[in-house]
C-alpha positions as CSV (number, residue, x, y, z in Angstrom):
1,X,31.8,-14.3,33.2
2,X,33.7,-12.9,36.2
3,X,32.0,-12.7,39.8
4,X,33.2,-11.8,43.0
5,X,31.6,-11.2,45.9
6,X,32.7,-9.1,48.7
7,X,31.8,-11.0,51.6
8,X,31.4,-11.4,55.1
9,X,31.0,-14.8,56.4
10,X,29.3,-13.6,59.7
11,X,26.4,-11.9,57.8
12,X,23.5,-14.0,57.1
13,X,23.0,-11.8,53.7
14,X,25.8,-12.2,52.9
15,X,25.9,-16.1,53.6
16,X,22.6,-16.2,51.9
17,X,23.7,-14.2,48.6
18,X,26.7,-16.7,48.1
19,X,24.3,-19.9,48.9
20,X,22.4,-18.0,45.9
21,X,25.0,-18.1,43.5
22,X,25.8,-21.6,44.1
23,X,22.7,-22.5,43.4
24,X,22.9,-20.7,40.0
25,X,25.9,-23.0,39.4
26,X,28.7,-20.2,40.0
27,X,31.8,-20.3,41.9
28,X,32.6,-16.5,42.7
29,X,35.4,-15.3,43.9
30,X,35.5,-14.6,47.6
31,X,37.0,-11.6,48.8
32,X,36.7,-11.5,52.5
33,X,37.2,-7.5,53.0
34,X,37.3,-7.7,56.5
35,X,40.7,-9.5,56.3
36,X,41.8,-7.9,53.5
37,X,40.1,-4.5,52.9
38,X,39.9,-3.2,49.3
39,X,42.0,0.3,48.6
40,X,40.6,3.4,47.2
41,X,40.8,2.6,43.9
42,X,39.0,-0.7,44.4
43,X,36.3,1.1,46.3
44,X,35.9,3.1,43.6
45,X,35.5,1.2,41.8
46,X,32.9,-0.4,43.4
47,X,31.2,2.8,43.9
48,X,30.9,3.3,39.6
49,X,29.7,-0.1,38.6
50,X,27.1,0.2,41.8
51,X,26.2,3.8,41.0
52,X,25.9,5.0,44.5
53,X,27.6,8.1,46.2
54,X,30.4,6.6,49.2
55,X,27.8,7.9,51.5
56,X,25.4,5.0,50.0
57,X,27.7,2.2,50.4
58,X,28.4,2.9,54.0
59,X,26.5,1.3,57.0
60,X,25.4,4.1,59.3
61,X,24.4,2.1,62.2
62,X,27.8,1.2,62.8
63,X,29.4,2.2,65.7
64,X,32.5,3.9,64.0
65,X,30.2,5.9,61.4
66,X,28.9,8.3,64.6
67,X,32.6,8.4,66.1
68,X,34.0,9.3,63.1
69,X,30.7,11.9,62.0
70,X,31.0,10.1,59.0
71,X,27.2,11.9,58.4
72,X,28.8,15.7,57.9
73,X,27.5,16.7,54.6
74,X,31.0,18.5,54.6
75,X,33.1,15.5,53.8
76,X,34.2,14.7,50.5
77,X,33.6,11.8,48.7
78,X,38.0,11.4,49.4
79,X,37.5,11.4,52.8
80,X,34.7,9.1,53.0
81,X,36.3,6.0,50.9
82,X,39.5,6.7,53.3
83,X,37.4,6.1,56.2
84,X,36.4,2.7,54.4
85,X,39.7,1.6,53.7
86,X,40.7,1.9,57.4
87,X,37.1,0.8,58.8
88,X,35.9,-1.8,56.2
89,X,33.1,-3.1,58.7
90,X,32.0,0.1,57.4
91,X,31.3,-1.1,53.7
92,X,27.7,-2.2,53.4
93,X,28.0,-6.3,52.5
94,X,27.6,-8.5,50.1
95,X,28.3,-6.6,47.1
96,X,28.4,-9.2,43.8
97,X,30.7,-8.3,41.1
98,X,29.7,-9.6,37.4
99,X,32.3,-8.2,34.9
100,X,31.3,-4.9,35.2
101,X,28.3,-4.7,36.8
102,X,27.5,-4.9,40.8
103,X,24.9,-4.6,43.5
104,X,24.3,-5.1,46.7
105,X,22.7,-8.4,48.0
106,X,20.5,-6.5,50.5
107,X,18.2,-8.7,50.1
108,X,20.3,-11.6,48.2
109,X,17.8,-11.8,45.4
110,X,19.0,-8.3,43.7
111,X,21.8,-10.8,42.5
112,X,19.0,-11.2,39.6
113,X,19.5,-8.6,38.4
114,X,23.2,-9.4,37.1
115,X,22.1,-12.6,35.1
């Protein structure tokens, strides 16, 4: 079994959904996006084994989100993950990766779902 989490170390969910998986015994892999931002391919990745639209993995109250008018139902779905890959603070966090299977651990405990 493969797990990653996507993970930001200043987020208490995210803090909390890795304490979480150690308890369960696992050692994920830590990918610390904001110093080292997944590409477009990775993010969509992402977006398939979550099922969610780029609009649904973004975090709206950020402040970049309104600068960019990341909310303009014109935007494609291209344009979107782009904005992600140069603003990752805009990628919603902790997203767990089990083989091919993901969520988001808003709250931690949706990790259940992967085991």
């Amino acid at each position: 079994m493969n797990i990653t989490i996507f993970h930001n170390s200043r987020c208490s969910k995210s803090r909390r959904t890795l304490e979480l998986l150690n308890e369960k015994g696992f050692s994920p892999a830590i990918v610390e996006y904001l110093n080292h931002p997944p590409n477009a391919a990775t993010i969509k990745s992402l977006l398939i084994k979550l099922d969610l639209k780029p609009l649904e993995l973004m975090r709206p109250k950020e402040t970049i989100f309104g600068e960019l008018n990341l909310s303009d139902p014109g935007l494609s779905d291209d344009h979107l993950i782009d904005a992600m890959v140069e603003h990752p603070i805009l990628i919603e966090r902790p997203i767990v990766v089990v083989d091919e299977k993901a969520v988001i651990g808003r709250p931690p405990e949706n990790i259940e779902a992967l085991f």
